[in-house]
N, CA, C and O atoms as a GROMACS GRO file, in nm:
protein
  356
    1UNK      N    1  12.724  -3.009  12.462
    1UNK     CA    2  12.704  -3.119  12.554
    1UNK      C    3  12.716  -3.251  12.476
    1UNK      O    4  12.634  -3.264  12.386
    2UNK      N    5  12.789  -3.335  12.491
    2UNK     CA    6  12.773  -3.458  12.482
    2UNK      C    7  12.722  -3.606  12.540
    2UNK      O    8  12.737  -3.653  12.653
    3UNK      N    9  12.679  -3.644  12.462
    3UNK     CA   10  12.618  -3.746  12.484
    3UNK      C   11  12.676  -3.936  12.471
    3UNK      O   12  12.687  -3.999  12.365
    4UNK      N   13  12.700  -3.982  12.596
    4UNK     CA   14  12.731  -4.106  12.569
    4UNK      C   15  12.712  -4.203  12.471
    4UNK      O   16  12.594  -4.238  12.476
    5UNK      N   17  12.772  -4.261  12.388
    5UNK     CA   18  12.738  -4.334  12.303
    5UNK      C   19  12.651  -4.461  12.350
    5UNK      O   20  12.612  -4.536  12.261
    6UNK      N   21  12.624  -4.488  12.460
    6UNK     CA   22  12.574  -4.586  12.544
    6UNK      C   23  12.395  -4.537  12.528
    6UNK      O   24  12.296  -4.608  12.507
    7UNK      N   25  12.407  -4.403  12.546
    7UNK     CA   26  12.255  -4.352  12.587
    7UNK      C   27  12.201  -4.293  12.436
    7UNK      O   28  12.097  -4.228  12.438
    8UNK      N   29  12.258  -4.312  12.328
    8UNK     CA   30  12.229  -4.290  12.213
    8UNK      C   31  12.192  -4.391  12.160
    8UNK      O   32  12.108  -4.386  12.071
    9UNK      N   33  12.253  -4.522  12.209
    9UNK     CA   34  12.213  -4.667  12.135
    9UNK      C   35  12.086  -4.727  12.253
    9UNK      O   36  12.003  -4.816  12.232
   10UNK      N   37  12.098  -4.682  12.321
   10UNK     CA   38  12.007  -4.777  12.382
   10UNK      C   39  11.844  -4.674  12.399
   10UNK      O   40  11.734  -4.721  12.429
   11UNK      N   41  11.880  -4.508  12.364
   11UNK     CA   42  11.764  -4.453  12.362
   11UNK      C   43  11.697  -4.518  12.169
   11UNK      O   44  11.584  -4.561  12.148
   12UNK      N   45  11.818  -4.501  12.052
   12UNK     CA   46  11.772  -4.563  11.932
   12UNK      C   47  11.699  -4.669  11.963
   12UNK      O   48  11.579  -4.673  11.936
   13UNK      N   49  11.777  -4.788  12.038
   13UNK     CA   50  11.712  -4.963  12.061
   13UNK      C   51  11.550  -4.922  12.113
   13UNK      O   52  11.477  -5.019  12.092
   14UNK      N   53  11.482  -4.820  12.168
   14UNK     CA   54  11.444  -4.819  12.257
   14UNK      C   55  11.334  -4.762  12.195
   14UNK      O   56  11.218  -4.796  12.222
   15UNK      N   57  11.370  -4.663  12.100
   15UNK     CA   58  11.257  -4.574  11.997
   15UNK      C   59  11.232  -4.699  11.871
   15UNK      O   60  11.119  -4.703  11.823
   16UNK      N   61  11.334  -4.797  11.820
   16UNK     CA   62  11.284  -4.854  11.699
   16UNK      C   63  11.189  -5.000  11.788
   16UNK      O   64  11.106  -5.063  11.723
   17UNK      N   65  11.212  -5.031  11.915
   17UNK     CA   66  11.133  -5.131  11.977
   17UNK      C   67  10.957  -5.072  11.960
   17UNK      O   68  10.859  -5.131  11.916
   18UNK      N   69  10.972  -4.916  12.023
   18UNK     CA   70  10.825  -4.877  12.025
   18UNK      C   71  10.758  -4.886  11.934
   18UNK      O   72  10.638  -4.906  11.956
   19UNK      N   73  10.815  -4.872  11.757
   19UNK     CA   74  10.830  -4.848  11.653
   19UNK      C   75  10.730  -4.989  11.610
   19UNK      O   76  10.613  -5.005  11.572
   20UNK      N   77  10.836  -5.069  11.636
   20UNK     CA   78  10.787  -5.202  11.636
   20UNK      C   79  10.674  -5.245  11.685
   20UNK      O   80  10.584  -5.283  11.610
   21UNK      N   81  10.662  -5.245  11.828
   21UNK     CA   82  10.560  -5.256  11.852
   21UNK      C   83  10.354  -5.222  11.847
   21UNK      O   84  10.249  -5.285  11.862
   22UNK      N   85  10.406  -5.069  11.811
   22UNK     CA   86  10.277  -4.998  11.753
   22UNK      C   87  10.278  -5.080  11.617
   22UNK      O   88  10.176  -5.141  11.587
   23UNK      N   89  10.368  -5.085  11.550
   23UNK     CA   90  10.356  -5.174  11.410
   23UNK      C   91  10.260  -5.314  11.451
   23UNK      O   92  10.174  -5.347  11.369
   24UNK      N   93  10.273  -5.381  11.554
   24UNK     CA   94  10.169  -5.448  11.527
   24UNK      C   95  10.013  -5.490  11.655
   24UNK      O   96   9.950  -5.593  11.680
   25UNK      N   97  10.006  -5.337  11.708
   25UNK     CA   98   9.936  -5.304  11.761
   25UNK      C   99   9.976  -5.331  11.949
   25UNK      O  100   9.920  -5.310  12.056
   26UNK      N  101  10.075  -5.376  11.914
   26UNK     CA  102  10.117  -5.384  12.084
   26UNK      C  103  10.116  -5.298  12.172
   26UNK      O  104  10.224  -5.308  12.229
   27UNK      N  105  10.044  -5.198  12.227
   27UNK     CA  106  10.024  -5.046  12.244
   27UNK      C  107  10.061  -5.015  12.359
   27UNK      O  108  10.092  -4.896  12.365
   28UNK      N  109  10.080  -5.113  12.530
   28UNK     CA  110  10.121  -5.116  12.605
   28UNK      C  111  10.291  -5.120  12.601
   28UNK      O  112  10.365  -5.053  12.672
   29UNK      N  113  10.314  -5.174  12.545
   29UNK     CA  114  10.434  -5.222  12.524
   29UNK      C  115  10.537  -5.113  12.434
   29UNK      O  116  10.643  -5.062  12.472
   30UNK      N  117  10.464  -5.097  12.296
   30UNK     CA  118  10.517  -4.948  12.232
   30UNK      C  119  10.505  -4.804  12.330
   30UNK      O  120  10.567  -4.698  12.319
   31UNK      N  121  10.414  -4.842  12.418
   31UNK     CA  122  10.386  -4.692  12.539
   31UNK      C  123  10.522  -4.714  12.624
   31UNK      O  124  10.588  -4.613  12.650
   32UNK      N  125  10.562  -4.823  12.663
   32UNK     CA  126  10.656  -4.795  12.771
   32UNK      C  127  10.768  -4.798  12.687
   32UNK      O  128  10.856  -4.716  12.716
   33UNK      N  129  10.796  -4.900  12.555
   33UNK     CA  130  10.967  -4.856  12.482
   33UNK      C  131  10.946  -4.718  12.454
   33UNK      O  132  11.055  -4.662  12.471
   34UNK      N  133  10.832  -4.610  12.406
   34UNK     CA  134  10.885  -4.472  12.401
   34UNK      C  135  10.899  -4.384  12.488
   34UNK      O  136  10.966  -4.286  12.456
   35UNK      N  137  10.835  -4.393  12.636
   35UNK     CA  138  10.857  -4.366  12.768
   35UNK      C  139  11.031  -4.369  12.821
   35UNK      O  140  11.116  -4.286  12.855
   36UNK      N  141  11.018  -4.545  12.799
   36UNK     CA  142  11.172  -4.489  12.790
   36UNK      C  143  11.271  -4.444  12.697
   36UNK      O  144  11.360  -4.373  12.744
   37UNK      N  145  11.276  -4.474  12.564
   37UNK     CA  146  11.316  -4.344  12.476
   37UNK      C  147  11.327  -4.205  12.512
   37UNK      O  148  11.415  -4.127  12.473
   38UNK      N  149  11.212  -4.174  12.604
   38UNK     CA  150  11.153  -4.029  12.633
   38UNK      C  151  11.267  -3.982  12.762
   38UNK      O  152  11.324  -3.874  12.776
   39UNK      N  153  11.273  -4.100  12.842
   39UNK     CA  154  11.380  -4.066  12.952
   39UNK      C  155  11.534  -4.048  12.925
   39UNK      O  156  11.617  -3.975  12.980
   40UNK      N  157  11.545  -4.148  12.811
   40UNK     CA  158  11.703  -4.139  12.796
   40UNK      C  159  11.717  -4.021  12.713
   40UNK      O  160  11.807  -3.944  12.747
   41UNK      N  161  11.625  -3.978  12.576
   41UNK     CA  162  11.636  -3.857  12.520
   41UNK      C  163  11.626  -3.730  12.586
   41UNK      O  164  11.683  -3.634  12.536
   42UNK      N  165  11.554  -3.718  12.701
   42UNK     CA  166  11.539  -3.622  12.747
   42UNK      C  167  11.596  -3.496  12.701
   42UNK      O  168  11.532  -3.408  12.645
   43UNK      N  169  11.796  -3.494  12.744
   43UNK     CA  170  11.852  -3.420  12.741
   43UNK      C  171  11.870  -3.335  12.551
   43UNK      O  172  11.943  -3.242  12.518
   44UNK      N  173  11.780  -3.408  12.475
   44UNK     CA  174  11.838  -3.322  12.364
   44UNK      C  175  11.719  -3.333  12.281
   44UNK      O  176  11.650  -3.430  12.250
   45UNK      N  177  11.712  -3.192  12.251
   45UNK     CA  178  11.579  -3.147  12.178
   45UNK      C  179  11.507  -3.257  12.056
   45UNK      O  180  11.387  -3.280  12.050
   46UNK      N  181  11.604  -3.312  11.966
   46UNK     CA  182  11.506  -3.379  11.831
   46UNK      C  183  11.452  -3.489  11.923
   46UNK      O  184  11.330  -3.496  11.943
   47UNK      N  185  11.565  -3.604  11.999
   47UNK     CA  186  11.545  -3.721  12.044
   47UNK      C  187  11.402  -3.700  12.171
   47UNK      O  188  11.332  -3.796  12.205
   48UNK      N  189  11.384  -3.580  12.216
   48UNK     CA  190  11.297  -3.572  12.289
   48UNK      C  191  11.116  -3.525  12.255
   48UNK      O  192  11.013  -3.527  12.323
   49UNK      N  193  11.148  -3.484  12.113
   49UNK     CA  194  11.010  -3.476  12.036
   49UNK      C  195  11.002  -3.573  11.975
   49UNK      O  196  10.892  -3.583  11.919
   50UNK      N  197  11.080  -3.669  11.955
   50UNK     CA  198  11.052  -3.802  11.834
   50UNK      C  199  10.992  -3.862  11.951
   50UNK      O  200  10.870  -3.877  11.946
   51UNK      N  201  11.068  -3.907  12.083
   51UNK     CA  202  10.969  -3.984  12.179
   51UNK      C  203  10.835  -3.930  12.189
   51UNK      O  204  10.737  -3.998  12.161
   52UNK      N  205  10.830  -3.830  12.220
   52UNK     CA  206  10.700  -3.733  12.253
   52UNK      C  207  10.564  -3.753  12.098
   52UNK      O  208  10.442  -3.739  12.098
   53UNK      N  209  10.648  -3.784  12.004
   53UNK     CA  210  10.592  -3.807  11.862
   53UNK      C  211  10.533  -3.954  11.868
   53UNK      O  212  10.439  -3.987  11.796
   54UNK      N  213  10.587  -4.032  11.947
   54UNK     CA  214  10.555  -4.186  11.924
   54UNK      C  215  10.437  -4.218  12.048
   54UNK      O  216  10.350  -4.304  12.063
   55UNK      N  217  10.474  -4.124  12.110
   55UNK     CA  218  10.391  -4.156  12.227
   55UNK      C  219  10.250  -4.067  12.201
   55UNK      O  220  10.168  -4.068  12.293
   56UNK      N  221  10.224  -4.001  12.096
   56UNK     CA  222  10.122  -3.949  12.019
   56UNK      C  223  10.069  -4.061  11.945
   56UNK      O  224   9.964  -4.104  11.992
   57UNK      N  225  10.097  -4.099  11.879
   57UNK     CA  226  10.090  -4.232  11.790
   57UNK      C  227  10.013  -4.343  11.848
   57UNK      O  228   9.926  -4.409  11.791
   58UNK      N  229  10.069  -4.358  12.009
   58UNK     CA  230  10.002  -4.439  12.053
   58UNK      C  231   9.906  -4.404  12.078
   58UNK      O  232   9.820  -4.465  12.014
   59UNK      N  233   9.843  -4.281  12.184
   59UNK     CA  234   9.758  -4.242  12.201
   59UNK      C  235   9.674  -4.216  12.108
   59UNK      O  236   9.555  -4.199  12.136
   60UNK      N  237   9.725  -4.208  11.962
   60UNK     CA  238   9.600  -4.194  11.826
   60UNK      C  239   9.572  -4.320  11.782
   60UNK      O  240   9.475  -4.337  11.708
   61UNK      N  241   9.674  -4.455  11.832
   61UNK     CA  242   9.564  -4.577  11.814
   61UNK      C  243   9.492  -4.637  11.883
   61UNK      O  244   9.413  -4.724  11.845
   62UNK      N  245   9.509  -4.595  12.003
   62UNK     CA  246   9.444  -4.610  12.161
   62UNK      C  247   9.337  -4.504  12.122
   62UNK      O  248   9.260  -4.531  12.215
   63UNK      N  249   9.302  -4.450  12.085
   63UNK     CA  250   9.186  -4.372  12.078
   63UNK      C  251   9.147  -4.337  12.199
   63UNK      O  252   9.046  -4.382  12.252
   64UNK      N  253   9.247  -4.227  12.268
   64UNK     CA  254   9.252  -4.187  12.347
   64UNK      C  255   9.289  -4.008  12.345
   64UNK      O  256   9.404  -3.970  12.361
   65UNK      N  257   9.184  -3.921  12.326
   65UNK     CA  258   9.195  -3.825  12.282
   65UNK      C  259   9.260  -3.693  12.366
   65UNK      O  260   9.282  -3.579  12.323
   66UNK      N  261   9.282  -3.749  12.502
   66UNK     CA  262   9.306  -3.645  12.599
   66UNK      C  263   9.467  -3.697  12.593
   66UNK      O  264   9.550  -3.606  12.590
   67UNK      N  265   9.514  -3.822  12.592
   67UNK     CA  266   9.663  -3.822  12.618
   67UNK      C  267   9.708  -3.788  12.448
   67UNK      O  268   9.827  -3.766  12.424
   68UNK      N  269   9.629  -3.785  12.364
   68UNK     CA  270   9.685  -3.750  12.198
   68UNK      C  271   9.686  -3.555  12.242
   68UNK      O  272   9.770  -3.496  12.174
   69UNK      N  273   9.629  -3.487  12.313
   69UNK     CA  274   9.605  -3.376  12.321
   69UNK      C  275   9.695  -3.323  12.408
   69UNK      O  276   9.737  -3.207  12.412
   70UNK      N  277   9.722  -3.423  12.480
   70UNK     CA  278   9.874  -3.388  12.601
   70UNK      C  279  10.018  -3.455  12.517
   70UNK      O  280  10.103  -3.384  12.570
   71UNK      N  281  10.068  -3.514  12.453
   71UNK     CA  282  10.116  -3.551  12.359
   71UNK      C  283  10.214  -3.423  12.289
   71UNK      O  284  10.327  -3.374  12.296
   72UNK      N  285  10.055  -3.406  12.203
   72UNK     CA  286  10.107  -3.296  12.079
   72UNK      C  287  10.156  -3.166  12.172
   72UNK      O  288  10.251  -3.105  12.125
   73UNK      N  289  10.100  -3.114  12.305
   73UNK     CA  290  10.145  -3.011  12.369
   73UNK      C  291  10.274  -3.065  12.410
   73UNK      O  292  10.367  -2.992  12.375
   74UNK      N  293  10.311  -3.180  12.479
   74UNK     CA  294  10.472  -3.207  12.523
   74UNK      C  295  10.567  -3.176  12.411
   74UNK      O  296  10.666  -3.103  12.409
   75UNK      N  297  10.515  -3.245  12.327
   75UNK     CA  298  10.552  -3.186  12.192
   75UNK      C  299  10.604  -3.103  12.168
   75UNK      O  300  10.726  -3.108  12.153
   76UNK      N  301  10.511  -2.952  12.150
   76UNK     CA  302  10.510  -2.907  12.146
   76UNK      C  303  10.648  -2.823  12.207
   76UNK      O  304  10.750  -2.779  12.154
   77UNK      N  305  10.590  -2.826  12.363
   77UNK     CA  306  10.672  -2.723  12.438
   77UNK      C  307  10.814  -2.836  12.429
   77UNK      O  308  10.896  -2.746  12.415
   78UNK      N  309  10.877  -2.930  12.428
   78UNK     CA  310  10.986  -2.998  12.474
   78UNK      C  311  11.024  -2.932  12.312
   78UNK      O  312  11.146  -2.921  12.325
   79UNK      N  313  10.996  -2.886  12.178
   79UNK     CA  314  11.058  -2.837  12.098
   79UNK      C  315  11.094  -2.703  12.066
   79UNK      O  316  11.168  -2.662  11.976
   80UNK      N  317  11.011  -2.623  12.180
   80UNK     CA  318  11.021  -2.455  12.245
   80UNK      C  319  11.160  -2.485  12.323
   80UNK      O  320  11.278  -2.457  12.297
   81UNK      N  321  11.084  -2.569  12.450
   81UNK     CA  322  11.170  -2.480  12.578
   81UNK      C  323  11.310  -2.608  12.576
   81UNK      O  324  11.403  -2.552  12.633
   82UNK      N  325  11.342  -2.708  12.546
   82UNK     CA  326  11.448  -2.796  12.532
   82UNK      C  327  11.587  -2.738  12.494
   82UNK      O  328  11.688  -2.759  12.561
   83UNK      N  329  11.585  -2.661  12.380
   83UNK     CA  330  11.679  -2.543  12.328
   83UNK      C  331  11.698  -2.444  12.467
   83UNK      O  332  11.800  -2.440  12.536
   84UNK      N  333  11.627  -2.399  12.479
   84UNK     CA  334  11.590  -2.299  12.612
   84UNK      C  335  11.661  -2.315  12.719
   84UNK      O  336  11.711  -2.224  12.787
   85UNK      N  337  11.671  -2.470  12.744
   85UNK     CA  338  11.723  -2.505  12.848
   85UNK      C  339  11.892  -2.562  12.862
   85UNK      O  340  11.945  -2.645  12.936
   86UNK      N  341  11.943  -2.470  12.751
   86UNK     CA  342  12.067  -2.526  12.753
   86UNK      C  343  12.112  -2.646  12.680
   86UNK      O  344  12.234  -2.649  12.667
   87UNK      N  345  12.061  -2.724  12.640
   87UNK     CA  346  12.029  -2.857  12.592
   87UNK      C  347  12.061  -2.867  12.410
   87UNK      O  348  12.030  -2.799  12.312
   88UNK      N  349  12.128  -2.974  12.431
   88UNK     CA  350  12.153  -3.038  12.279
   88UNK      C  351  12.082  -3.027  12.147
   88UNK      O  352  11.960  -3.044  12.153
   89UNK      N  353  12.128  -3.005  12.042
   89UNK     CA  354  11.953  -3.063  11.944
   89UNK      C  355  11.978  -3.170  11.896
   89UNK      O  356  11.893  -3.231  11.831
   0.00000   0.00000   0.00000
């Protein structure tokens, strides 16, 4: 499967914004650039645990222990069943 070069740069723009932003505690803001990271990666297994990874991150500086616990399981399973599903790595 391939992937647009359009939805590769703008899911990257999109993961190094969140990046950024947790860098200096902006946590609303890093939540929604890896949200959407999370949408445009969807289709392919690494790009869809790195979002799922950042959006852990937030939730571990948000000190928020139930979305860090739902997190590491998306995690989790989007690096099981993503392969599973036909899907890119």
């Amino acid at each position: 499967m391939s992937t647009p070069i359009e939805t590769i740069v703008d899911y990257e723009t999109a993961l190094a914004a969140g990046e950024r932003f947790l860098s200096v505690g902006h946590l609303i803001s890093a939540k929604e650039a890896f949200e959407r990271a999370h949408g445009l990666g969807h289709a392919r297994t690494r790009a869809h645990v790195r979002a799922h990874l950042g959006l852990l991150r937030v939730a571990l500086a948000a000190n928020k222990p139930l979305d860090l616990v739902a997190q590491a399981g998306l995690a989790t399973f989007a690096q099981v069943f993503t392969p599973l599903l036909g899907r890119g790595a």
